[in-house]
C-alpha positions as CSV (number, residue, x, y, z in Angstrom):
1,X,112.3,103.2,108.6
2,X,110.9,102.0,111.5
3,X,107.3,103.2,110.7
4,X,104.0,100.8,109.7
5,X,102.9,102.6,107.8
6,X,104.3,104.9,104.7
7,X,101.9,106.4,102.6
8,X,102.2,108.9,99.7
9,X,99.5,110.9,97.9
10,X,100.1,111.6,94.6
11,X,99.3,112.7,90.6
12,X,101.6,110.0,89.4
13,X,103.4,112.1,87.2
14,X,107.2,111.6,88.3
15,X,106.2,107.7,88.9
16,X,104.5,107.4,86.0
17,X,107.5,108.8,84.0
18,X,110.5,108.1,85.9
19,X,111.3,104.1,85.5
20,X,112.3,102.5,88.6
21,X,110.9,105.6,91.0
22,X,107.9,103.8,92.5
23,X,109.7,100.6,92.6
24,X,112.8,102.3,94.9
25,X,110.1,103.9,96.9
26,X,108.5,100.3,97.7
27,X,112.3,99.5,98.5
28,X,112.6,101.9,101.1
29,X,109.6,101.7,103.0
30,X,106.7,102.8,100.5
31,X,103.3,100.5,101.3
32,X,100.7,102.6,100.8
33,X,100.1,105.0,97.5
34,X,96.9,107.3,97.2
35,X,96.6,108.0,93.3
36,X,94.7,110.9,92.3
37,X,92.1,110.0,89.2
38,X,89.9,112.7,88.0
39,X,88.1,111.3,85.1
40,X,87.8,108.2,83.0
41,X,88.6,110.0,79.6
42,X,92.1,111.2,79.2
43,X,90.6,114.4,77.7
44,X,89.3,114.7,81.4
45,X,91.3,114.1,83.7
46,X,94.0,116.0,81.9
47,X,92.1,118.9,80.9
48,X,91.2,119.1,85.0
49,X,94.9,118.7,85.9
50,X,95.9,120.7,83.5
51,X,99.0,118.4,82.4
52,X,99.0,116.4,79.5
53,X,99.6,113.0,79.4
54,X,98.8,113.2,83.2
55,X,96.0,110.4,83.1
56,X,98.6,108.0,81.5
57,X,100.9,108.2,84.3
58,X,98.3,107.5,87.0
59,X,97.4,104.5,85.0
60,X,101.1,103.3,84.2
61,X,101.5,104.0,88.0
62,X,98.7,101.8,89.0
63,X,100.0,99.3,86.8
64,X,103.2,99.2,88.1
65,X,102.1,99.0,91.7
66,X,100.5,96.1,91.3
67,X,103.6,94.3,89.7
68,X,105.9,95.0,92.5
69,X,105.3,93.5,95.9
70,X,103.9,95.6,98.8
71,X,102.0,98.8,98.6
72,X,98.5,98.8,98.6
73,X,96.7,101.0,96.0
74,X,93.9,103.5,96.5
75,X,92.4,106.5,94.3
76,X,90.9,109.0,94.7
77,X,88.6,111.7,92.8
78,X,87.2,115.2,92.9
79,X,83.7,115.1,91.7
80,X,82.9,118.2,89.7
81,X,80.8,119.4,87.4
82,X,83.1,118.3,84.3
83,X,84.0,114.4,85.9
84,X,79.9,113.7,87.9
85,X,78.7,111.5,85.4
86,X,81.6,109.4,85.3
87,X,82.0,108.1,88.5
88,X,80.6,104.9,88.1
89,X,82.7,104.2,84.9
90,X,85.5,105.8,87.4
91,X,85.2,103.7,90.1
92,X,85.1,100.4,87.7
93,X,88.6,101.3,86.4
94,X,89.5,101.8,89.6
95,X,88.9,98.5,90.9
């Protein structure tokens, strides 16, 4: 593509569903993915997101990121009143 660097920020639903998606976006340039994780509970995160099963993909998505060979992983979180006192346990399954 010609960049350094391609990032994508996302809820992991479509790569968490779709087999083969993330890998052909590491195939074309993908080296960066920003997944969003609200809570540590699946009850949580998908009651914030408001889709269920959402929680699932951005763990099958983290997964599979760290199978194929290139994009570094990062998550992140917004801290409200329903996630603030799992952020520790948060940022452990994170790492």
């Amino acid at each position: 593509m010609g960049y350094e660097q391609v990032s994508v920020i996302t809820n992991c639903v479509r790569t968490g569903r779709q087999e083969g998606y993330l890998k052909c976006m590491v195939e074309t340039g993908l080296n960066d993915i920003l997944m969003s994780l609200h809570g540590v509970a699946a009850e949580t995160h998908d009651g914030l997101t408001g889709v269920k099963g959402s929680q699932q993909c951005v763990l099958q998505t983290a997964s599979m990121a760290s199978e194929v060979s290139g994009p570094r992983s990062r998550f992140n979180c917004v801290v409200c009143q329903e996630n603030c006192d799992d952020c520790e346990a948060a940022a452990d399954l994170m790492a």
